[in-house]
PADRENKOL-251124 format. One line per 2 residues: their letters; for each residue z, x, y of N, C-alpha, C. Coordinates in steps of 0.2 Angstrom, whole numbers, plus 2048, in hexadecimal, padded with zeros to 3 digits. Layout:
! residues N
A = Z/X/Y/Z/X/Y/Z/X/Y; ...
This chain:
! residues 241
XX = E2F/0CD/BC0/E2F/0D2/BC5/E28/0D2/BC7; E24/0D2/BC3/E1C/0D4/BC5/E1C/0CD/BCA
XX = E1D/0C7/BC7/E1B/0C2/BCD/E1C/0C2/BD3; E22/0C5/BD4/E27/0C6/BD9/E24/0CB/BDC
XX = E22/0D0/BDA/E1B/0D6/BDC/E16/0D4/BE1; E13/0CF/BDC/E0B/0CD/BDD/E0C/0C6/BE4
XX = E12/0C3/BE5/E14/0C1/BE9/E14/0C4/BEF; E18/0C8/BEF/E19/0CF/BF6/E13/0D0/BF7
XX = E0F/0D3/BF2/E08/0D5/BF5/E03/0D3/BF8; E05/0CA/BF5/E00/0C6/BF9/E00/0C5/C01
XX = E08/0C5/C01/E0A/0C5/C08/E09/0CB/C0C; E09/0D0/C0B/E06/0D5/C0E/E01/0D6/C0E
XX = DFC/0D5/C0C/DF3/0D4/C09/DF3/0CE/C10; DF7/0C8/C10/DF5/0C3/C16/DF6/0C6/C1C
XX = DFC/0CA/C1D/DFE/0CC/C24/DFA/0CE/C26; DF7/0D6/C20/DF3/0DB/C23/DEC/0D6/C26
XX = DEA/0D3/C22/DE3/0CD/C21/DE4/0CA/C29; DEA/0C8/C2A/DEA/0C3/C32/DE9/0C6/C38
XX = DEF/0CD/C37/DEE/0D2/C3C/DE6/0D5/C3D; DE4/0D8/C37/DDD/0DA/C38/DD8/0D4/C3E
XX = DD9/0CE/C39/DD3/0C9/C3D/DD7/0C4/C44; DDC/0C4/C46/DDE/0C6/C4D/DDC/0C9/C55
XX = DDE/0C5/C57/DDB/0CA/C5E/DE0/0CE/C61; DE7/0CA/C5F/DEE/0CF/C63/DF1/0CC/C5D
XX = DFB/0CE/C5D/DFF/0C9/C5B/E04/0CB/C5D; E0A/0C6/C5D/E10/0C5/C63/E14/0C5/C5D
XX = E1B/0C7/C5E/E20/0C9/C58/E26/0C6/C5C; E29/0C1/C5A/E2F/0BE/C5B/E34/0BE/C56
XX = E3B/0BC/C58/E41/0BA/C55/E42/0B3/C56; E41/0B0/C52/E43/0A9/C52/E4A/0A7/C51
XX = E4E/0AB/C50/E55/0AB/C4D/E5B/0A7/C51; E5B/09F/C4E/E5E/09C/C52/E59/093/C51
XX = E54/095/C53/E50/08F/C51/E50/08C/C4B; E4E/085/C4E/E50/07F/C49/E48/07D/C46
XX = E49/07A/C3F/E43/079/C3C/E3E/074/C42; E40/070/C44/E3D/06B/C4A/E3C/06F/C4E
XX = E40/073/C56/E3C/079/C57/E36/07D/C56; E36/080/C50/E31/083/C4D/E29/081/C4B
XX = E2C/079/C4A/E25/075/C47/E22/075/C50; E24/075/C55/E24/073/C59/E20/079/C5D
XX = E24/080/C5B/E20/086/C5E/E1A/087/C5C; E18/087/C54/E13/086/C52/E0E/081/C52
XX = E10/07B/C56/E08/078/C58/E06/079/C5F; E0D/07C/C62/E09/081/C6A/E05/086/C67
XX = E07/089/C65/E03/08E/C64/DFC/08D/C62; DFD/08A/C5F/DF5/087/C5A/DF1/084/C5C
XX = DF5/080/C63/DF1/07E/C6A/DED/083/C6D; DF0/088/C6D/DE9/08D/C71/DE7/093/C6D
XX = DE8/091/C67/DE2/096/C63/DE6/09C/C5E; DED/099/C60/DF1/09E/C5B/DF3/09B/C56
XX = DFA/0A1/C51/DFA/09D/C48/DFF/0A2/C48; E07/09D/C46/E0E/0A1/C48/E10/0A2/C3F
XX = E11/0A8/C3E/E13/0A7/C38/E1A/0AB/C37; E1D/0A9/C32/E24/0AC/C31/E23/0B2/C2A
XX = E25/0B7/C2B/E24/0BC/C26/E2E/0C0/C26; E2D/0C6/C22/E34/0C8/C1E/E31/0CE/C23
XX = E35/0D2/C26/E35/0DB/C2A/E30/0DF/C26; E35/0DF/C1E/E34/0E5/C19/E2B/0E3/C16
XX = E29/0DB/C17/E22/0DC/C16/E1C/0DF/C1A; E20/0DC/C1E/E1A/0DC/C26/E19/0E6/C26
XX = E1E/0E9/C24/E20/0EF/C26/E1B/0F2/C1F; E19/0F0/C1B/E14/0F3/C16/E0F/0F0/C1A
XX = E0E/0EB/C1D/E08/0E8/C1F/E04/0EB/C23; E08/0EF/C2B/E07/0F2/C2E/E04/0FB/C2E
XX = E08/0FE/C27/E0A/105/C26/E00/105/C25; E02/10D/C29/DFC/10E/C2A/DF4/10C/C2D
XX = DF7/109/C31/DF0/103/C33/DF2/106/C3C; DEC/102/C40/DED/102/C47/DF3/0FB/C48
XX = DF4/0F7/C43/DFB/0F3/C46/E01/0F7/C45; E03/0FF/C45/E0B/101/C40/E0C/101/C47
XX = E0A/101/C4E/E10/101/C53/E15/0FA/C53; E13/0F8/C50/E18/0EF/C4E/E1E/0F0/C4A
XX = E1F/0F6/C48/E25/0F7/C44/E2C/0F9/C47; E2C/0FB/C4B/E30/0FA/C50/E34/0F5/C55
XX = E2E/0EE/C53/E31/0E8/C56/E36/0E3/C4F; E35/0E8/C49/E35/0E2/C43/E3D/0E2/C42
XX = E41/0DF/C43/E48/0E0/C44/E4A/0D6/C46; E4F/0D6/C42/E50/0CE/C42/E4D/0C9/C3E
XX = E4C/0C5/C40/E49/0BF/C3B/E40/0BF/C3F; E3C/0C0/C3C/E36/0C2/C40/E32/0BC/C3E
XX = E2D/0B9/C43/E27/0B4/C43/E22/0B7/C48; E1B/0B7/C44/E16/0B9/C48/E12/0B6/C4D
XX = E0F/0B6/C52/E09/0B2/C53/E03/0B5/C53; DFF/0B3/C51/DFB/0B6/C4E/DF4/0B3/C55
XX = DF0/0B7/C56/DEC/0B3/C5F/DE6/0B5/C5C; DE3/0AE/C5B/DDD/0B0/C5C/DD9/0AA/C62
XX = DD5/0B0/C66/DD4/0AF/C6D/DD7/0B2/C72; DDB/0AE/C79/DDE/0AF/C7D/DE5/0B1/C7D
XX = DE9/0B6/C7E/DEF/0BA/C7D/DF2/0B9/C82; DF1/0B5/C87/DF3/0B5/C8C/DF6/0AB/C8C
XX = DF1/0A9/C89/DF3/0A1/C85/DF9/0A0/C82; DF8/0A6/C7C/DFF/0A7/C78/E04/0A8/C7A
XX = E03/0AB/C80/E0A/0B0/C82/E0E/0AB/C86; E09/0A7/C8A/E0B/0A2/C8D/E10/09C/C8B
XX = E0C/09B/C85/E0E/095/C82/E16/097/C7D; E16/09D/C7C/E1C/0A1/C7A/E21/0A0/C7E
XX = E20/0A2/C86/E24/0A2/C8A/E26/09B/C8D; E22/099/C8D/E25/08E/C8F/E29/08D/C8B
XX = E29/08F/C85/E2C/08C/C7F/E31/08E/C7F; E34/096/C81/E38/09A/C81/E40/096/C85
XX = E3C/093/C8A/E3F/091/C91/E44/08C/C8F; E41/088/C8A/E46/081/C88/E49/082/C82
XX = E49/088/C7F/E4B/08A/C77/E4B/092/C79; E51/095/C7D/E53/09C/C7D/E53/0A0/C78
XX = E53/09D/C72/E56/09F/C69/E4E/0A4/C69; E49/0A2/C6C/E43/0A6/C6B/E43/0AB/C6F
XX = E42/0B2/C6B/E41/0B8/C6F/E38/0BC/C6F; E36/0BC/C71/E31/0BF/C73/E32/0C8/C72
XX = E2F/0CC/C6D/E31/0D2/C6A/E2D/0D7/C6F; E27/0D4/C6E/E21/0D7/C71/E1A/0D9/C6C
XX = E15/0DC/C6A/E0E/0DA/C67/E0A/0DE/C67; E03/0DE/C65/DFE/0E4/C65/DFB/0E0/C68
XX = DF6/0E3/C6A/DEC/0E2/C6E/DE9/0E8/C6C; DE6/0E9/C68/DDF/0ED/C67/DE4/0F2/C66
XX = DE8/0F2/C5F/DEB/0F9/C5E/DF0/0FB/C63; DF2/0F9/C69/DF9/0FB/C6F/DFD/0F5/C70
XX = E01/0F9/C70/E09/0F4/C6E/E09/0F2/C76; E0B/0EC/C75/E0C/0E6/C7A/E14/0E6/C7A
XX = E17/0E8/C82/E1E/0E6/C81/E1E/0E0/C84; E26/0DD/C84/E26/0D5/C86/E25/0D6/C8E
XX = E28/0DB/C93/E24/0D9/C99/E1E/0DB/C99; E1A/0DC/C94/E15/0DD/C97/E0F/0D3/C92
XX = E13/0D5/C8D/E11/0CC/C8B/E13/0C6/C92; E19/0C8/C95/E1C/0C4/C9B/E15/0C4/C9F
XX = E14/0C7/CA1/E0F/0CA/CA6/E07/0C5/CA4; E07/0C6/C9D/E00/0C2/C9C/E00/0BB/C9C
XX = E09/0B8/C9B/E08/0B1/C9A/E09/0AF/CA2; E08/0B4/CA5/E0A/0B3/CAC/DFF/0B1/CB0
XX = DFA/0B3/CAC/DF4/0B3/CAE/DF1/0AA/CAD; DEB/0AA/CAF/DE9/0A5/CAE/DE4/0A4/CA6
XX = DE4/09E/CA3/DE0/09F/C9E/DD9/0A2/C9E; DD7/0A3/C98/DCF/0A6/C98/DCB/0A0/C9C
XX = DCD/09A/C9C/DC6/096/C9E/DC6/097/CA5; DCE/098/CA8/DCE/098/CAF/DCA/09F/CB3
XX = DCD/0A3/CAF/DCA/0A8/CB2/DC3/0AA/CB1; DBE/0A5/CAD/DB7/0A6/CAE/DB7/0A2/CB2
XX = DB9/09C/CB2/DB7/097/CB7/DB7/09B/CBE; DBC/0A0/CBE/DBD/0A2/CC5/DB8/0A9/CC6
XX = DB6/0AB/CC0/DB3/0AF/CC0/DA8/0AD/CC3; DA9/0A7/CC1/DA3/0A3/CC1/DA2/0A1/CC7
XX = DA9/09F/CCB/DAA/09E/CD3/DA9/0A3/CD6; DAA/0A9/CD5/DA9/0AF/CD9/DA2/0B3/CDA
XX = D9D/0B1/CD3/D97/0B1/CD5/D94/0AD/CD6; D93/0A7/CD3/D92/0A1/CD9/D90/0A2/CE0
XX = D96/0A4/CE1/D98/0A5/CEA/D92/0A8/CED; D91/0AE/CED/D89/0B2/CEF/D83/0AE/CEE
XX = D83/0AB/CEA/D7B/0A8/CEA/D7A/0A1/CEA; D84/09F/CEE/D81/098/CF3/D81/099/CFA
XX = D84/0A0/CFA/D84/0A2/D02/D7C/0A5/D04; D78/0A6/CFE/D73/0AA/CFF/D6D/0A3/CFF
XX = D6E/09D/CFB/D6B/097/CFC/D6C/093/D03; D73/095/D05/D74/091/D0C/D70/096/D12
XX = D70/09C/D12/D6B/0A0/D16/D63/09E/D16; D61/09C/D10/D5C/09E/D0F/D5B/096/D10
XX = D5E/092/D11/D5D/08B/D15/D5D/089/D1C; D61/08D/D1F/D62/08E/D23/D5C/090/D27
XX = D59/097/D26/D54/099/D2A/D4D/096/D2C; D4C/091/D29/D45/08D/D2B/D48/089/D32
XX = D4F/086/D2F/D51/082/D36/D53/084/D3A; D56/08C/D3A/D57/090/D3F/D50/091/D43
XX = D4B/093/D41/D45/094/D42/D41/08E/D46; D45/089/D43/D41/083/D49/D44/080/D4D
XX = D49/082/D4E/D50/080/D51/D4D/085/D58; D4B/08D/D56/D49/091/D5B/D42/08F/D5F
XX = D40/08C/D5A/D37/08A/D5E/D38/084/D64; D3C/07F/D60/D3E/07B/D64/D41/07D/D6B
XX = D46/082/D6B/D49/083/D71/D45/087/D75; D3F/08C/D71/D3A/08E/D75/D36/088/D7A
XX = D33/084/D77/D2F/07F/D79/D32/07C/D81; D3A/079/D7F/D3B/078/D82/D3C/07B/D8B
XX = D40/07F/D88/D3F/087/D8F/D37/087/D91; D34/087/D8E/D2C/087/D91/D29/081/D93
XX = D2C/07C/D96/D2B/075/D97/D2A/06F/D93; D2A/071/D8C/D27/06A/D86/D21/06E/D83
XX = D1D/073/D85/D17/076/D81/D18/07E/D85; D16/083/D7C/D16/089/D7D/D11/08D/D81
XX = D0A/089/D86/D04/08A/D88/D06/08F/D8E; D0B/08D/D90/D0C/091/D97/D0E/09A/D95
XX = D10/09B/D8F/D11/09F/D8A/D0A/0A3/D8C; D07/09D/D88/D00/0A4/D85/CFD/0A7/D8C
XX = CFC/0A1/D90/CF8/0A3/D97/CFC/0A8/D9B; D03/0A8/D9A/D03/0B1/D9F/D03/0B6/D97
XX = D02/0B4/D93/D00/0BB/D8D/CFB/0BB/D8E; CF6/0B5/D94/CF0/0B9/D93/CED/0B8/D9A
XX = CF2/0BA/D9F/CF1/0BC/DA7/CEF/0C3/DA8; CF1/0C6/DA4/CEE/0CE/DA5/CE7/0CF/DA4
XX = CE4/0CA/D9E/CDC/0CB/D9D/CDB/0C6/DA4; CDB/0C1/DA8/CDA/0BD/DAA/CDA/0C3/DB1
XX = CDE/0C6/DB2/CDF/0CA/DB7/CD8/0CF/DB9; CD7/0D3/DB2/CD3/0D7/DB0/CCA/0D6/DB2
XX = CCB/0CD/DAF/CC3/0CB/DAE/CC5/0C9/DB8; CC8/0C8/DBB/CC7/0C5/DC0/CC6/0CB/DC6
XX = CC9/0D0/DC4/CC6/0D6/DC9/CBE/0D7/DCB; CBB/0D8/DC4/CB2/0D7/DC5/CB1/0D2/DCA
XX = CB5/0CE/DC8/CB1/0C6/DCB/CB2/0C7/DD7; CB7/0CB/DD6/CBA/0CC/DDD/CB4/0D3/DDF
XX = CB1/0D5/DDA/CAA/0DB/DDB/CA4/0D7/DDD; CA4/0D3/DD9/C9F/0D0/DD8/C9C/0CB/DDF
XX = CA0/0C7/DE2/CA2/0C4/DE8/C9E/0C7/DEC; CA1/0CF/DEB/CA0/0D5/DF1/C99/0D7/DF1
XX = C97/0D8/DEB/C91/0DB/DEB/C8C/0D6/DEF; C8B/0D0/DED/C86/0CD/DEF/C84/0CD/DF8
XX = C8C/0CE/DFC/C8B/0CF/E02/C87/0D6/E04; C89/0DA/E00/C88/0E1/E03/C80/0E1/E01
XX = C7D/0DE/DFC/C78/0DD/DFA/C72/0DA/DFF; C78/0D2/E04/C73/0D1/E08/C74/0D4/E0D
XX = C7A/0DA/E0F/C79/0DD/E13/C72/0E4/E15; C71/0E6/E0D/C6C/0E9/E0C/C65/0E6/E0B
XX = C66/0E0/E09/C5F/0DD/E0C/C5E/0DB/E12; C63/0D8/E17/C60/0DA/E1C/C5E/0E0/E1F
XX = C61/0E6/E1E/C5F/0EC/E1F/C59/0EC/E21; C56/0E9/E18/C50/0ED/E18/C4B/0E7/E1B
XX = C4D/0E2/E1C/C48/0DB/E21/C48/0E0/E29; C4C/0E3/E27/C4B/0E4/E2E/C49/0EA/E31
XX = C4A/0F0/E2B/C45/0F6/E2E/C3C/0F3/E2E; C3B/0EF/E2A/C32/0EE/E2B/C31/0EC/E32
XX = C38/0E8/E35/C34/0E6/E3B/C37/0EB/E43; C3A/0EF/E41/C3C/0F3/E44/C34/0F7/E44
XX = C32/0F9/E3F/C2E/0FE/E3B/C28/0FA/E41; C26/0F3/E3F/C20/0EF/E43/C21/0F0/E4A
XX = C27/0EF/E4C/C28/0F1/E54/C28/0F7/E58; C28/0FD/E53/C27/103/E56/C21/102/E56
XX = C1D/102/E54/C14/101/E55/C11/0FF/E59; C15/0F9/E5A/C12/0F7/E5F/C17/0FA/E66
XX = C1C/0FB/E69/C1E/0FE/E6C/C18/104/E6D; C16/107/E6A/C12/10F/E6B/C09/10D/E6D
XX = C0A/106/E6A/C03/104/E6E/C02/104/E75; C09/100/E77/C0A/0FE/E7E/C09/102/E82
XX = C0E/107/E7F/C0D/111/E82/C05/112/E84; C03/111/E7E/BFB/115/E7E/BF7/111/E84
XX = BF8/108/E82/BF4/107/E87/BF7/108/E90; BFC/109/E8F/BFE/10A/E98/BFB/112/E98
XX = BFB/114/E92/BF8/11E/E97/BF2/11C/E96; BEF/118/E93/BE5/116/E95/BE4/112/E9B
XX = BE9/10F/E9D/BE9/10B/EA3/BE9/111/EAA; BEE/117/EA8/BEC/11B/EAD/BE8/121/EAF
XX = BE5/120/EA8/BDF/127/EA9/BDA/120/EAD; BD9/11A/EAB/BD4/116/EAE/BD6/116/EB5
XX = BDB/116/EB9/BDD/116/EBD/BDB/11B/EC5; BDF/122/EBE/BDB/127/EC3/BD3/12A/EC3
X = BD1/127/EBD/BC9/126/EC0/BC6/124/EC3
């Protein structure tokens, strides 16, 4: 009896042991399946990181009692086989459900994740997702994305930039020169005003030198003019003498 004890206990000591280091596990009834089926189940599984084991209700139900796995008691009913997931839960479930498809004898119970009971549609629903690799890859694609759209801008801009210089040029005849020269018709304008003063003055200049050439001789000519005067009134007093 003790052996038969010490037996039981090791079995429960393994359940509680697998359950513990687990990431999820799936709780089927194989009841119907054939030894060759079964070898069969267990190397899909084993294929993506799970390990199907066959256990007794009355153990597994010591194994669970008082733990975060006791919601599993409620599935322990018929001939029960575990799968045991370490990894992807979504790999498992999958690989449960393919299997299920060509051997109906397989029933899908339902499971734990992190302490909460997984029902079979909602196991359905996971074998329904893409694998973990997929979905980083897709997750890897989705950042990606940003920072080759932000590589192709940032390429873009230099050839955008000369693409615009170029079409300046051309618009300006072949060279940007006729550009600068009316940016700089308003100083041209400004320095050219003086220059239309300048012109002016030098007339007005030699109109005031002639002025003054010619008050001297105006100035010389009245003199003599008043001489002429003088000598004709000396001419008349010589006269009436």
């Amino acid at each position: 009896m003790s052996t038969i004890r010490e037996s039981k206990a090791a079995v429960v000591e393994a359940v509680r042991s697998r359950l513990d280091g687990a990431d999820a596990a799936v709780v089927t009834e194989y009841r119907g399946l054939t030894v060759g089926e079964m070898a069969t189940l267990r190397r899909a599984i084993r294929a993506v990181g799970g390990d199907y084991k066959v256990f007794k209700n009355t153990l597994v139900r010591r194994a669970v009692a008082d733990s975060s796995h006791e919601v599993l008691t409620g599935l322990l009913q018929g001939p029960t086989a575990i799968a045991f997931v370490h990894g992807d839960v979504s790999a498992v479930a999958k690989a449960l459900r393919d299997f299920a498809r060509g051997a109906p004898a397989l029933v899908v119970k339902g499971g734990v994740l992190d302490g909460a009971l997984l029902e079979a549609r909602e196991l359905a629903a996971l074998a329904d997702l893409p694998s973990r690799e997929v979905l980083l890859s897709m997750l890897a694609g989705a950042i990606a994305a940003p920072m080759r759209t932000m590589a192709g801008l940032l390429k873009a801009l230099p050839q955008n930039l000369a693409f615009g210089l170029a079409a300046l040029v051309e618009v300006r005849g072949g060279t940007v020169g006729p550009a600068t020269e009316e940016a700089a018709e308003p100083g041209s304008r400004d320095e050219a005003e003086p220059a239309v003063q300048t012109e002016a003055e030098p007339a007005m200049q030699t109109d005031a030198a002639a002025s003054a050439d010619g008050a001297p001789e105006r100035a010389a000519a009245e003199p003599a003019e008043g001489e002429a005067a003088g000598q004709d009134a000396a001419a008349g007093v010589e006269q009436r003498t």
